[in-house]
C-alpha positions in Angstrom: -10.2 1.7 -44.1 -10.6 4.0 -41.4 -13.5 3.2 -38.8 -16.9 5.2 -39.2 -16.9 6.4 -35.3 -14.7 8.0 -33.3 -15.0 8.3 -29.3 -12.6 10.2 -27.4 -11.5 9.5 -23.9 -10.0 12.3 -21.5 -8.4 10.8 -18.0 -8.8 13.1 -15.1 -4.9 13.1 -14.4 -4.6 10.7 -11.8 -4.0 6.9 -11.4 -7.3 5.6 -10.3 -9.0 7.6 -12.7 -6.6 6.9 -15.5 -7.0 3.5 -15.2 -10.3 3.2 -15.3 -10.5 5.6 -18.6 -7.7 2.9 -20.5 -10.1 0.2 -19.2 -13.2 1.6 -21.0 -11.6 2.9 -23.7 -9.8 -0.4 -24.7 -13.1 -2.2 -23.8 -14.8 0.0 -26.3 -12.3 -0.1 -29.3 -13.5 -2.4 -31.8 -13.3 -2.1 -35.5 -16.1 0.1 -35.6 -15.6 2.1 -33.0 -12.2 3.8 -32.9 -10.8 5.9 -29.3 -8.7 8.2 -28.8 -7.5 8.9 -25.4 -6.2 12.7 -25.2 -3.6 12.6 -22.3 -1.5 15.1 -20.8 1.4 12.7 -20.3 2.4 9.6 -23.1 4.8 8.4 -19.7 2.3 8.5 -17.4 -0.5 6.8 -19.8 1.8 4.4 -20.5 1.8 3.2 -16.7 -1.9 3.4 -16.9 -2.5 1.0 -19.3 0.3 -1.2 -17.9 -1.6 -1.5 -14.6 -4.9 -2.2 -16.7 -3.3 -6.1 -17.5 -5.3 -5.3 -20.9 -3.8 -6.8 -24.0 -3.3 -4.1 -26.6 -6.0 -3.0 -28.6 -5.2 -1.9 -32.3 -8.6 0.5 -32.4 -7.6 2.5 -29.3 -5.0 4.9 -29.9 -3.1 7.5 -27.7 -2.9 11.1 -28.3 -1.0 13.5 -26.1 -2.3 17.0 -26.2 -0.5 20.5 -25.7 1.8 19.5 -27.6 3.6 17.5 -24.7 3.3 20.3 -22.7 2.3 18.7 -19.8 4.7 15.6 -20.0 6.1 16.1 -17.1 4.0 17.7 -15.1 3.6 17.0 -11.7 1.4 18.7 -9.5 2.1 19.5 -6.0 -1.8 18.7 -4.6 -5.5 18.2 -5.7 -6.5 22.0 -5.9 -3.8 22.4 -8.2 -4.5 19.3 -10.5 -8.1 20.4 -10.2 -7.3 24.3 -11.5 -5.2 23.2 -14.3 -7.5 20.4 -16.0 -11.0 22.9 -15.6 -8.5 26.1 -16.9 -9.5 27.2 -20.3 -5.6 26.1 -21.8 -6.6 22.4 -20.4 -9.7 22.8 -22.6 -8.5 24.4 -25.9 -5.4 22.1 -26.1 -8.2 19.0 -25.9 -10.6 20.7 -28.5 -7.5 20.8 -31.1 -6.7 17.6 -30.3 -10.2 16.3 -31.3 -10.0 18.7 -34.3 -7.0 17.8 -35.7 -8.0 14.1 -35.5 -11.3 14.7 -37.3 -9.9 16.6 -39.8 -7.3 14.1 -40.7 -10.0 11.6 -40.9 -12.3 13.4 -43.0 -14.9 10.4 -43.9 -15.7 9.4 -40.1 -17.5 11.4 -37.3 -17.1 12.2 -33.5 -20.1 10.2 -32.1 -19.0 10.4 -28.0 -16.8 11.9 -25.3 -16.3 10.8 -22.6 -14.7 12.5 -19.2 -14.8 13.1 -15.4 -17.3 15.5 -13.8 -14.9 18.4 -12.9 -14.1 18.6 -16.6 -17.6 20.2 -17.2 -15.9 22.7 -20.0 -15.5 20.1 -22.2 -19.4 19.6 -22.5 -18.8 22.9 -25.3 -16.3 20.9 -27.1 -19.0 18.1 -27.5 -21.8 20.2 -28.5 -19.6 22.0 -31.1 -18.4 18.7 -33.1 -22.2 17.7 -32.3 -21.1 14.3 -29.7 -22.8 13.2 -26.7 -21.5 13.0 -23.9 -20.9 10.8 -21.0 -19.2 10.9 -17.5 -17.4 8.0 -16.3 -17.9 7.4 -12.5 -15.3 4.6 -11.0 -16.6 4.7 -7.8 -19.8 2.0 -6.3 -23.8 3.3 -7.8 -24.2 3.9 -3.7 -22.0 6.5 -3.3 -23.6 8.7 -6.0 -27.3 7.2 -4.6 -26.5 8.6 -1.2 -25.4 11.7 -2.3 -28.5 12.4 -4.1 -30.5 12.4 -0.6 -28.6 15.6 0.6 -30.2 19.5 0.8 -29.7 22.2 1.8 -29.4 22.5 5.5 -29.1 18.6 6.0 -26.9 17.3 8.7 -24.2 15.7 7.2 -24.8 13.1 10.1 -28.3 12.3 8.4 -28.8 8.2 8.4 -30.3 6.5 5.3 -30.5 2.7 5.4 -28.6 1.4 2.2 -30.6 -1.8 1.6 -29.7 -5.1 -0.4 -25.8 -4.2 -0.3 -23.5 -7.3 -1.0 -26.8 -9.7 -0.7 -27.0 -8.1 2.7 -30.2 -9.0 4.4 -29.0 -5.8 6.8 -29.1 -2.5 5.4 -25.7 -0.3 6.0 -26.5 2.5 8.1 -25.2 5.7 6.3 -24.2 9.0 7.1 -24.8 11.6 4.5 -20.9 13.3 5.6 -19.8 9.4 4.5 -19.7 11.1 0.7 -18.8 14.7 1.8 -17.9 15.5 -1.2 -21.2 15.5 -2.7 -22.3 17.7 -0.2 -20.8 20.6 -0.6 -20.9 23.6 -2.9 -17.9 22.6 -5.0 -20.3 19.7 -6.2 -23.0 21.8 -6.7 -21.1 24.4 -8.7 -18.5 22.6 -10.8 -20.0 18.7 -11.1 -23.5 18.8 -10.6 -24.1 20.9 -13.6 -22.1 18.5 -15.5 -23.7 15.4 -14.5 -26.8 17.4 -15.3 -25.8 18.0 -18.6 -24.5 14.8 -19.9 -26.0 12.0 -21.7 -25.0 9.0 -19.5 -23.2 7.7 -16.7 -20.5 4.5 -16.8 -19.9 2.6 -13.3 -16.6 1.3 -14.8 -16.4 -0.8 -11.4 -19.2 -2.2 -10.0 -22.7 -4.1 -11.3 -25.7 -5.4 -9.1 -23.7 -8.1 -7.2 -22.0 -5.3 -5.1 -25.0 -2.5 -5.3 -27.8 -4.8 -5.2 -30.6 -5.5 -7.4 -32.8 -2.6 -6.2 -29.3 -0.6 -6.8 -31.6 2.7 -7.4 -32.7 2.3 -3.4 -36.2 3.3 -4.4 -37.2 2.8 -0.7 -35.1 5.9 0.8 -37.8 9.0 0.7 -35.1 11.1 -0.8 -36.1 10.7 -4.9 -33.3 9.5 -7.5 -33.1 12.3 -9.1 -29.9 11.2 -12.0 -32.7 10.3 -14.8 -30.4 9.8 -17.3 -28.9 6.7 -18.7 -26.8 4.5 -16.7 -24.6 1.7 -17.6 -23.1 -1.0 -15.1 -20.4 -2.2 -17.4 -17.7 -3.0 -14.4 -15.9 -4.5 -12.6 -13.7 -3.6 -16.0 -10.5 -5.7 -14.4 -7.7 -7.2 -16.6 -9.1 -10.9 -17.4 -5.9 -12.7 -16.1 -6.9 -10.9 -12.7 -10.7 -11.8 -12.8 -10.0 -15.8 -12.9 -6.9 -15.5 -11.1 -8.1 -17.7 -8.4 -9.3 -20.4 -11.3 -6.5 -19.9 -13.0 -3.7 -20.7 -10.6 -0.9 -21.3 -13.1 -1.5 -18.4 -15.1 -1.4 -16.6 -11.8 2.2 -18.1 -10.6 3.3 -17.0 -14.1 2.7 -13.6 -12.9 4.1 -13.4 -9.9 7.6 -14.9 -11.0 7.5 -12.3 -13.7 6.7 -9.7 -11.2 8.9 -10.7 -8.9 12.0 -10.0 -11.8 11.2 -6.7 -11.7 10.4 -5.7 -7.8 12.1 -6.2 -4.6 8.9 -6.2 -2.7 7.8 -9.5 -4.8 11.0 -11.0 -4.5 10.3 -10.8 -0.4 7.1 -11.9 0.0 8.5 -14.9 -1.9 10.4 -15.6 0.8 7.6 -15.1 3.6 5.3 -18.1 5.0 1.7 -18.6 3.5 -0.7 -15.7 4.6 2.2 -13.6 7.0 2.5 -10.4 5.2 0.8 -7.0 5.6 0.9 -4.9 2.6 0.1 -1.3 3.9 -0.7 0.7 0.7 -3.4 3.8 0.5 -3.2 4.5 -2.7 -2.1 6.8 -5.5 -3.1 10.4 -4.0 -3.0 9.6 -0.4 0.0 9.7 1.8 0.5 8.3 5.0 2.3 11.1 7.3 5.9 9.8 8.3 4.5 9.1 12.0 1.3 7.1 10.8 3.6 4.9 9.2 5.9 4.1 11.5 3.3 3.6 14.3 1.7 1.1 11.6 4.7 -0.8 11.2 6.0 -0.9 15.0 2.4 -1.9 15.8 3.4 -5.2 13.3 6.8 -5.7 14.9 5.2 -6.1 18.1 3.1 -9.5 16.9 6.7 -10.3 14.7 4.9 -9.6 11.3 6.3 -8.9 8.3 5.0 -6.4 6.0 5.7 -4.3 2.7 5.0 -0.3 3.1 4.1 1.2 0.0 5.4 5.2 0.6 5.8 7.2 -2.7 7.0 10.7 -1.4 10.5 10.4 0.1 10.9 6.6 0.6 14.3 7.2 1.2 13.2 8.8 4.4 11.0 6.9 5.7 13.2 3.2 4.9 15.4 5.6 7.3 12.9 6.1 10.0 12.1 1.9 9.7 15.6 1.2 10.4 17.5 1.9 7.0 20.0 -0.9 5.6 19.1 -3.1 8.7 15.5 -3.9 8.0 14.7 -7.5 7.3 11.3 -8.0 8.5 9.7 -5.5 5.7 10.3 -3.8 2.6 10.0 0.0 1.7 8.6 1.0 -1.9 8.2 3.7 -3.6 5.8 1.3 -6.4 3.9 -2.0 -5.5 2.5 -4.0 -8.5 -0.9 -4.1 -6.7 -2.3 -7.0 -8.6 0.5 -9.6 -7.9 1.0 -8.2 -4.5 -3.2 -8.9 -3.8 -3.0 -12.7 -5.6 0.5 -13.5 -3.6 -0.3 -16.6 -0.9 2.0 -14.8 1.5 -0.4 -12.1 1.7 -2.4 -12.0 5.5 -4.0 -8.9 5.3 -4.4 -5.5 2.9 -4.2 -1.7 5.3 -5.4 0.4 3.2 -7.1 3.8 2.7 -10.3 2.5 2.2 -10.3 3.8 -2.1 -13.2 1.8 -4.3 -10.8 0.7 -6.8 -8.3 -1.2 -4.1 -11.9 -2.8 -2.9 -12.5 -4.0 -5.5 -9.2 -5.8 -6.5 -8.9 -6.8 -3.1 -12.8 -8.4 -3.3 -11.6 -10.1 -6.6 -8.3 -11.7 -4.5 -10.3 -12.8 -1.8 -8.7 -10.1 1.0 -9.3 -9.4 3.9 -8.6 -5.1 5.1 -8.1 -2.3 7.7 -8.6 0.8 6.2 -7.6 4.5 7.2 -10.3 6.6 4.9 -9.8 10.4 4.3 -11.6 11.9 1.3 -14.2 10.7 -1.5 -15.9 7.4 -1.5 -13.5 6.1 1.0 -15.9 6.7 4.3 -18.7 5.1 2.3 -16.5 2.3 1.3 -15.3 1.5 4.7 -18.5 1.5 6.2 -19.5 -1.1 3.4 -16.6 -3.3 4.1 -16.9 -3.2 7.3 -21.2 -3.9 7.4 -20.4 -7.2 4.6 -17.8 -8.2 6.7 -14.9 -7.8 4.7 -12.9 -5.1 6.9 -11.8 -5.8 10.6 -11.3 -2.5 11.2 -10.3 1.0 10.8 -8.6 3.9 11.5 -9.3 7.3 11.2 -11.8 10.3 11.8 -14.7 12.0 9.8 -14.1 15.7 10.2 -16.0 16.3 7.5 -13.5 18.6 5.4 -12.9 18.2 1.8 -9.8 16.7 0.1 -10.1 20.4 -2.3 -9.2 22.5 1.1 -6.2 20.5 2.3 -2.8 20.8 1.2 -2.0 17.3 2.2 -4.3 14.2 1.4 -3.5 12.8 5.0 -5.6 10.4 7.4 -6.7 12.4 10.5 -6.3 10.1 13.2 -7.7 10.1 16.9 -5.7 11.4 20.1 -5.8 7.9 20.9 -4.4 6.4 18.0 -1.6 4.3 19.4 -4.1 2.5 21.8 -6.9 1.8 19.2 -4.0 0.4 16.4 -2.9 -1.5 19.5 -5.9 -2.9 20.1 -7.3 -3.5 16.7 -3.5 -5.6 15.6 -3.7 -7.4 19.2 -7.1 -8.9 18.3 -6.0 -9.4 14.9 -2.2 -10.5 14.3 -1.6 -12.5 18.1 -1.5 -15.6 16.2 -4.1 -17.0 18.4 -7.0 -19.4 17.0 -9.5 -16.8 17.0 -7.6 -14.3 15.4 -6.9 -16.9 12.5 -10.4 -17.1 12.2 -11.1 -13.7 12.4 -8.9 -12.6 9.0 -10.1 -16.4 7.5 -13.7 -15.0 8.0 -13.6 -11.9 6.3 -11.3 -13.4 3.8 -14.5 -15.4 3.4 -16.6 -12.5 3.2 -14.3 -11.4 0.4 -14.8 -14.5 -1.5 -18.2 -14.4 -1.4 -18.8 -10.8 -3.1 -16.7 -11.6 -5.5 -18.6 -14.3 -6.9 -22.0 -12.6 -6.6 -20.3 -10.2 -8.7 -18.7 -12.2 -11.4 -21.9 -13.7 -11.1 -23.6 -10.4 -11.9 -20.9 -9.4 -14.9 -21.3 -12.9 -16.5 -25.3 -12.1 -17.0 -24.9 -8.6 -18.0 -21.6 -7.3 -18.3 -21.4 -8.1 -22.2 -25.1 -6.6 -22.5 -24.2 -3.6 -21.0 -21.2 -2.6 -22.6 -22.8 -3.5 -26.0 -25.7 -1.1 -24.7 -23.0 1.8 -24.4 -21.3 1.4 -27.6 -24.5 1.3 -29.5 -25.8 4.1 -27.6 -22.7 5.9 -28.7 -22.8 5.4 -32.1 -26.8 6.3 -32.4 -25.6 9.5 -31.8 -27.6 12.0 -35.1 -28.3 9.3 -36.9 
């Protein structure tokens, strides 16, 4: 018998995003609730809900829209991604999609949809098949929170004192241009409305152990203006990964599998306990060629071995590193993140700083660097690096938004070479203090994490039941 509900699920086309809609739709499916997740590409969901760890879930089903017109498709930056999934064809193609499903399933309603914020046309689609809607936000409740304390005219080197952080007993000391992009007037004209409009917000990827009991910061003077629904359902993280640590043998079974299928495993299997760098920023930012090499031969100097996640061109950079005759690192165009994160060779994660890297790396008890550039990744940083968990980073503020650059790329300092010099000597000499040093913030790591399993174990279940009941109250 077909279920009474029906939710449907639209990704914002990219990984971080797309992982985090498979995770809430699979957590949602139940045989009462069915979801559909509309996605442009069956390949590319498929990789999604691989990196999920989820076991399969017979109530959430895949639908590709367009016909499979966008199989393939691959585009060349972020303004482009962000034109083709707000164009009208982006819409229409996703409205048939939920029509054609309804219609074949005649007895059962559309109760929910749920999307990102620069989707905003598909708030008609809900209000014509009568669903409520909801935004899923992957990122920390802070980011959004700080946001909310810009106007017009602010400085966008404005502090506000982010209390309670982490169990902090030291509030982070914020700069509004930390979350530039909810400063500006693409926010204000294409997301803002959106969140507006909607019935409710999902945190897919944090709860109160990271944000902090008081997670609405009703001490800044700037109000909280969201007054809407909210559910902390997160960290939403495959459940072989959340007791990884507990569960070591389950955890070795992984790795060996993983290490079948990449090259990078199969070398950090051959590394010493806690020697490797993995240097990996993401799935839409890029290191530029020289970044990466000045990364690397910054590691050679202290003789330590590494694994360089580059996507675009590996060929070209494993060239620049020394081609057929490296054997201190490895070159990859894919890293499984997870296994690479849980791997006892593992000394030390550079990364760009994303929320959804944080967060994996909290729940693997790592220690970072990060190189930020865009999005919650200044925020982030500065979070990371208040709790403890960061050593360092990398990279300037200039304040300009990932939608008016061609390439998502860190802007580094004139004196770059001297500050990563600086920052790996006090880090990777191999003295006692630097031991300590990454031992610390490993530490640091370990801590979080449990505050927030801590914080999901008391009202992770309550939450998400919350959601789905919300959902399905919809017009009745």
């Amino acid at each position: 018998m077909a279920s009474k509900h029906h939710v449907f699920c639209i990704p914002f086309p990219g990984a971080g995003h797309g992982v985090n809609m498979m995770n809430i739709a699979l957590a949602l499916a139940s045989p009462t609730v069915t979801v559909h997740t509309l996605v442009h590409s069956i390949k590319q969901s498929g990789s999604w809900i691989a990196a999920t760890g989820q076991a399969p879930n017979q109530y959430m089903h895949l639908e590709v829209i367009g016909d499979g017109k966008w199989e393939d498709w691959h585009p060349p930056g972020a303004r482009e991604l962000v034109q083709t999934i707000m164009s009208d064809e982006y819409t229409a193609s996703n409205e048939a999609k939920v029509a054609e499903i309804l219609t074949r399933s005649a007895d059962s309603r559309g109760v929910a949809l749920i999307f990102n914020g620069l989707m905003g046309k598909l708030l008609g689609v809900a209000e014509r098949y009568s669903m409520k809607t909801f935004l899923l936000n992957p990122t920390a409740y802070y980011m959004g929170r700080l946001g909310s304390c810009h106007r017009e005219g602010a400085s966008l080197t404005e502090k506000y004192a982010l209390r309670g952080i982490g169990g902090s007993t030291k509030p982070v000391q914020a700069e509004l241009g930390d979350v530039l992009d909810l400063t500006q007037q693409m926010y204000y004209m294409m997301f803002k409305p959106t969140l507006d409009a909607v019935s409710g917000v999902i945190y897919s990827q944090t709860n109160t152990g990271l944000d902090g009991d008081d997670y609405q910061q009703k001490t800044l003077i700037a109000p909280n203006n969201l007054n809407k629904a909210e559910y902390m359902v997160g960290p939403l993280l495959p459940p072989w990964f959340e007791e990884a640590l507990e569960n070591r043998s389950g955890t070795a079974e992984k790795l060996a599998a993983a290490s079948q299928d990449y090259e990078c495993m199969r070398f950090m299997d051959a590394q010493p306990e806690k020697s490797v760098v993995y240097v990996g920023t993401g799935s839409h930012i890029e290191l530029e060629f020289e970044q990466a090499k000045a990364i690397i031969d910054a590691l050679r100097k202290h003789h330590v071995p590494w694994v360089l996640l580059f996507r675009n061109d590996t060929d070209k950079m494993r060239s620049l590193l020394g081609g057929d005759s490296i054997t201190d690192g490895v070159v990859a165009p894919w890293v499984p993140q997870l296994e690479m994160l849980l791997h006892p060779a593992l000394k030390c994660v550079f990364s760009h700083g994303g929320f959804g890297t944080m967060v994996e790396g909290i729940y693997a008890g790592q220690s970072f660097i990060t190189t930020p550039v865009m999005s919650d990744q200044f925020i982030d940083t500065r979070v990371m690096l208040h709790l403890g968990i960061a050593l360092g980073t990398i990279a300037e503020n200039r304040h300009v938004s990932g939608m008016g650059r061609e390439k998502l790329t860190p802007f580094w300092p004139a004196d770059s070479d001297k500050i990563l010099a600086e920052l790996f000597d006090s880090i990777f000499d191999g003295s006692e203090e630097a031991e300590k040093r990454l031992q610390n913030a490993r530490n640091a790591s370990l801590a979080l994490r449990k505050r927030m399993k801590d914080a999901k174990a008391r009202t992770g279940a309550a939450e998400l039941q919350r959601l789905r009941r919300d959902m399905v109250m919809v017009g009745s």
